[in-house]
C-alpha positions in Angstrom: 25.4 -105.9 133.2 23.4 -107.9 130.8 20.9 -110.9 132.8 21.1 -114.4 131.2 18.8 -114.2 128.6 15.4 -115.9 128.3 16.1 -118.9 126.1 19.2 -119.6 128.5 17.3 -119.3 131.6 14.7 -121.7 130.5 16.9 -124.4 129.3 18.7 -123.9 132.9 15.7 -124.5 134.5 14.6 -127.6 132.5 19.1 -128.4 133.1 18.3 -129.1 136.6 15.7 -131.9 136.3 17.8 -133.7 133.8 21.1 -133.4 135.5 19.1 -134.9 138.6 17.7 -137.9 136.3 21.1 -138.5 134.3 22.5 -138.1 137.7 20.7 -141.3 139.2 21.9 -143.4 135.7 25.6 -142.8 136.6 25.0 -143.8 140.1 22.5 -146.8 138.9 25.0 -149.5 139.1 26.3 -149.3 142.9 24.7 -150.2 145.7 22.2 -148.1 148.1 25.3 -147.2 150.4 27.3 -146.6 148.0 24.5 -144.2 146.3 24.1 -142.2 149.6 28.0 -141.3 149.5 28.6 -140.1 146.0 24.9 -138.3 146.3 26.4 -136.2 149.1 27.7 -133.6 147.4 25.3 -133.3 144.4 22.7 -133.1 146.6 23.9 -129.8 148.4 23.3 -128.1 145.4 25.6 -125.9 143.6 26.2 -123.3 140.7 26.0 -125.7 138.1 28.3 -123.2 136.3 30.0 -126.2 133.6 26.7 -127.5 132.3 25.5 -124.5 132.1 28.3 -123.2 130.2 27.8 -126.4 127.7 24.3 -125.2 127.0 24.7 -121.8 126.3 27.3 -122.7 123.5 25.1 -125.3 122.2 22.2 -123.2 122.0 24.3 -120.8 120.3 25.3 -123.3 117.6 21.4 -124.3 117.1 21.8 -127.5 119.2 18.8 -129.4 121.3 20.7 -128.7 124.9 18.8 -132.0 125.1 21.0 -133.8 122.6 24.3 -133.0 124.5 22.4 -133.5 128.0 25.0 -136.0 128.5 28.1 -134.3 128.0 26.8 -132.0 130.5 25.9 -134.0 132.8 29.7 -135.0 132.8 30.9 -131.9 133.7 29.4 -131.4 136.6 29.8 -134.8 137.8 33.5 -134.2 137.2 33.7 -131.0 139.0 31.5 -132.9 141.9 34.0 -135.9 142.0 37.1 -133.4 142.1 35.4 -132.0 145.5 35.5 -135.7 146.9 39.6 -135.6 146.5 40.2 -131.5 147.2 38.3 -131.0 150.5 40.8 -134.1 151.2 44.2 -132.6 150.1 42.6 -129.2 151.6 41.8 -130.5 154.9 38.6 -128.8 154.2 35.6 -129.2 157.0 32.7 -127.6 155.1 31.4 -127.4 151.4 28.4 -125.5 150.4 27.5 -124.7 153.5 27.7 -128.2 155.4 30.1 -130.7 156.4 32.7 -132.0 153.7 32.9 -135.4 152.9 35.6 -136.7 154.9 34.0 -135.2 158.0 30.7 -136.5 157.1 31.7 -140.1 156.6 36.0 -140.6 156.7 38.8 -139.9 154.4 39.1 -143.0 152.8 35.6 -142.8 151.6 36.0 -139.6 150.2 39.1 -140.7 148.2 38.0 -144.3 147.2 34.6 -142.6 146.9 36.3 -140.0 144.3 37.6 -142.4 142.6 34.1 -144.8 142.4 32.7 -141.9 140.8 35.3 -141.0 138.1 35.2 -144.3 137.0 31.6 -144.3 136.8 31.6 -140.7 134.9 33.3 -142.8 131.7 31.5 -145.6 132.4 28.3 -143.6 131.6 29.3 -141.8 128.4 30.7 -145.0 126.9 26.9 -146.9 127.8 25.0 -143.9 126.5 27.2 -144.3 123.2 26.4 -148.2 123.2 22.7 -147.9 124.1 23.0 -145.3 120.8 22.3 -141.7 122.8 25.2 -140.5 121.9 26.9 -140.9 118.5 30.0 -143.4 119.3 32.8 -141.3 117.5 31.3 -138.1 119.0 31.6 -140.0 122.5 35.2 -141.0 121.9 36.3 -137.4 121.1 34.8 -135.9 124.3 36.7 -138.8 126.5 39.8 -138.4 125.0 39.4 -134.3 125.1 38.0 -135.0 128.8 41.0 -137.0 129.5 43.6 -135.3 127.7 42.8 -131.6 128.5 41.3 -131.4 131.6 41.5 -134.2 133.7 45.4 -134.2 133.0 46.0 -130.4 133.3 43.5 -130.0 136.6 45.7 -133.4 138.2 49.1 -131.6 137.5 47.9 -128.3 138.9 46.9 -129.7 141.9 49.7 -131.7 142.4 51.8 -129.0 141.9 49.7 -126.5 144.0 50.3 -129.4 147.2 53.4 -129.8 146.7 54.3 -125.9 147.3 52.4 -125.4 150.3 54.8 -128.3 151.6 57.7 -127.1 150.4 59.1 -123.6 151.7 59.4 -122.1 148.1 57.4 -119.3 146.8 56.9 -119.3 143.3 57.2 -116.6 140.5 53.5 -115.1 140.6 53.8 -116.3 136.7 53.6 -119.8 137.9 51.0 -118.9 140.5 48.9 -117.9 137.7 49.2 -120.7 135.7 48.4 -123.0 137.9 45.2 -121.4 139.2 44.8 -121.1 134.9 45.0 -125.3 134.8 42.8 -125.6 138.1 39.7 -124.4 136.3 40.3 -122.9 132.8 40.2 -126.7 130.6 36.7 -127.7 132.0 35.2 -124.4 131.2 37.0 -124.6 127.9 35.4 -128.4 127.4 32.3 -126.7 128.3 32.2 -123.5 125.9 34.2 -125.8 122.9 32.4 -129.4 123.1 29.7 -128.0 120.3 32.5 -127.1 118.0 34.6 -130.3 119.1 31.4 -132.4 118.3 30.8 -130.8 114.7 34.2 -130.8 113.5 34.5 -127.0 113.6 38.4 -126.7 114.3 38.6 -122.9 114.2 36.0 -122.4 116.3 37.0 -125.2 118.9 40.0 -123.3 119.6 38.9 -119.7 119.8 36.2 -121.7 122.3 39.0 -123.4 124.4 40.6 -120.1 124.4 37.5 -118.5 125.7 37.2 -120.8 127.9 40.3 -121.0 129.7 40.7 -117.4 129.9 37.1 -116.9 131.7 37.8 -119.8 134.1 41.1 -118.4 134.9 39.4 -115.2 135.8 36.6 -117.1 137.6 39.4 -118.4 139.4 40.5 -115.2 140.4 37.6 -114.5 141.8 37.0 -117.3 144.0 40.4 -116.8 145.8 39.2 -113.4 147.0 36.0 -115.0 148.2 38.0 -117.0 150.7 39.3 -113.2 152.0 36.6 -111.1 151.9 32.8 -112.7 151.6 31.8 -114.2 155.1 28.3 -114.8 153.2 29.6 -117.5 150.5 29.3 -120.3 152.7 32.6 -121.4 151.7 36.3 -122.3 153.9 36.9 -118.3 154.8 40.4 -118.7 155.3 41.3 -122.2 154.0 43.9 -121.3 151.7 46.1 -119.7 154.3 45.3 -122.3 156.5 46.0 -124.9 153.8 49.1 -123.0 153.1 48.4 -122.4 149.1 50.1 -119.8 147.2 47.2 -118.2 145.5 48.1 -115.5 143.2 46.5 -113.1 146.0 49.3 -114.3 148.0 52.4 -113.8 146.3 50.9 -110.4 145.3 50.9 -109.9 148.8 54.3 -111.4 149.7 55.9 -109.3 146.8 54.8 -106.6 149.1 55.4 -107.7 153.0 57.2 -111.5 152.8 57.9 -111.5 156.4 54.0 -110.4 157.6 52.2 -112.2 154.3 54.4 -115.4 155.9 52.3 -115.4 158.9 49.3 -115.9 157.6 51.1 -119.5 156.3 51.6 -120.6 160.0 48.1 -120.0 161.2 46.5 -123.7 161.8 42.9 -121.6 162.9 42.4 -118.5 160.9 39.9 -116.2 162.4 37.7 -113.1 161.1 40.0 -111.0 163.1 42.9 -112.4 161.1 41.1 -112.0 157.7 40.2 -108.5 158.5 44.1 -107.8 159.1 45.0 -109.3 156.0 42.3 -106.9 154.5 43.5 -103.8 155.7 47.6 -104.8 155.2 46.9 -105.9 151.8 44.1 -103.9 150.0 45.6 -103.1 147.3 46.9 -106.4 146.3 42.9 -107.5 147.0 42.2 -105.4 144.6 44.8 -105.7 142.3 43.6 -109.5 141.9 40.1 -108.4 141.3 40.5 -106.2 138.5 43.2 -108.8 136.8 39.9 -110.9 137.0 38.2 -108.6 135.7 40.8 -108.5 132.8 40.6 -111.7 132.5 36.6 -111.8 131.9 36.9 -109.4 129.1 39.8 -110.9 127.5 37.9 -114.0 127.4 34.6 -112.0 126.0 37.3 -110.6 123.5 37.8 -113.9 121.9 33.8 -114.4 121.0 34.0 -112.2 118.1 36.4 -114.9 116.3 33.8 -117.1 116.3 32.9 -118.1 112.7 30.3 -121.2 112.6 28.0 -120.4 115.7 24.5 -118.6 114.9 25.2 -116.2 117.5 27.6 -115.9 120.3 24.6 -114.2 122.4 24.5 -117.4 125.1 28.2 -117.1 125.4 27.7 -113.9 126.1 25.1 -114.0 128.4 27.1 -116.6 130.3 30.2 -114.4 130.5 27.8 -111.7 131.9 26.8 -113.7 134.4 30.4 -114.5 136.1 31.3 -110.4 135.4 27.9 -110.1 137.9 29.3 -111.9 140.0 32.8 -110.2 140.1 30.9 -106.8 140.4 29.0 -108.6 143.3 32.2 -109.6 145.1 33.8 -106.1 144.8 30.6 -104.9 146.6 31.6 -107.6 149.4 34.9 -106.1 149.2 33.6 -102.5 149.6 31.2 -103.3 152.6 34.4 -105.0 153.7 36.1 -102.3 154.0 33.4 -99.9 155.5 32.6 -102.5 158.4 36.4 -102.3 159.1 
């Protein structure tokens, strides 16, 4: 598969120091304590995978990534507040490799913490439009998009995701899909589309959004197997069951053996010995989910030759190549999987 290329690479490197320094002026107006708690997260680290997105297309429309630091910045502050309220609903007890936030501090400051930091995300873009950093009609379209098509879509998915794993209902794997689509598809589609959206380039906007969705959605994908098969990620191994979500992965798997599938819904501790049973029983379905991801990644690739304003699509590219790396590196986990069984 293709590496990120050069230019890319370089203005992800120089992303990191200014996502740390924009970082500090969204946090500037609270209090040291206060500071500490929504720096948790952030300062674990991370992908970075939104911004970074945002860059490539801007780079690819002949834009300063400095211009739209900003915008990206907001991304990934919005993906790091959404952490403070899902290891919450999830019942989560690690994130990137250390303790979440409610078992760091408590659950109410993760949720009033979340919600601290959401406000603080607009407050920033508005200021950086008053203080003239950003253009003021430019800022108003991102909120509204922000608002509109992602933080509305991402709330109604998640909502809906809790409310089946309390209910006894399994859903058509149809709805399963869409709402892993809404759980991360709109803020990869901000990211790829905000160039477009900021020059006035409808056509290209939505071939972006369309890009966008369809490569988050498979992204998606992706990450559900990691919570079955990659003991090195670092991440929950086993929090959906435990959480009792019903992934795509699952209903594949229920659609095969409801009664056994079931089980793994009434475990409150889900061991490697568990995982590894779930493994064997449902292999197929494992990998049935990885090569729709797979589908999914060159569907979204697919929609980049429509593009019609852009100087190249080549960062795009290069961005997409990077999450099909990472679905060819999770397929290895799932092979090694399988031979340590």
């Amino acid at each position: 598969m293709s590496a990120i290329s050069k230019e890319l690479m370089t203005a992800i490197t120089n992303l990191q120091d200014g996502l740390d320094e924009q970082f500090n002026l969204v946090i500037d107006p609270c209090d040291n304590w206060l500071k500490e708690i929504l720096s948790y997260y952030h300062n674990l680290g991370g992908k970075r995978l939104r911004p970074t997105l945002l860059i490539a297309s801007s780079l690819d429309y002949g834009i300063d990534p400095q211009e739209i630091l900003p915008y990206a910045t907001a991304l990934e502050l919005m993906h790091t507040f959404s952490l403070f309220h899902d290891d919450v609903i999830d019942g989560a007890k690690t994130r990137r490799g250390a303790e979440s936030i409610q078992v760091k501090y408590d659950i109410p400051t993760a949720i009033i913490g979340g919600d601290i930091f959401h406000s603080l995300i607009h407050g920033y873009i508005t200021e950086q439009a008053l203080i003239g950093k950003l253009n003021p009609l430019n800022a108003i379209k991102f909120l509204n998009a922000l608002t509109l098509k992602v933080e509305l879509p991402i709330g109604s998915a998640v909502l809906q995701e809790s409310n089946l794993a309390k209910s006894k209902e399994i859903p058509p794997y149809e709805i399963s899909l869409k709402i892993n689509a809404q759980k991360t598809g709109p803020v990869f589609a901000l990211g790829a589309a905000t160039p477009a959206l900021l020059q006035n380039y409808s056509d290209d906007k939505e071939v972006l959004w369309k890009f966008g969705n369809t490569i988050g959605l498979g992204y998606q994908l992706l990450d559900d197997l990691i919570d079955v098969v990659d003991f090195r990620s670092g991440k929950d191994i086993g929090g959906d069951f435990r959480e009792k979500k019903k992934t795509p992965l699952f209903i594949k798997s229920y659609l095969k053996d409801p009664k056994y599938a079931s089980e793994f819904l009434l475990q409150e501790v889900v061991t490697e010995k568990m995982i590894l049973n779930f493994y064997t029983h449902f292999h197929h379905e494992i990998i049935e989910i990885w090569e729709s991801a797979m589908g999914y990644l060159n569907t979204g690739i697919g929609h980049l030759k429509q593009i019609v304003h852009s100087i190249s699509t080549d960062h795009l590219l290069s961005f997409a190549n990077f999450l099909m790396d990472k679905a060819y590196k999770i397929k290895d986990a799932i092979d090694n999987f399988e031979i340590k069984s």
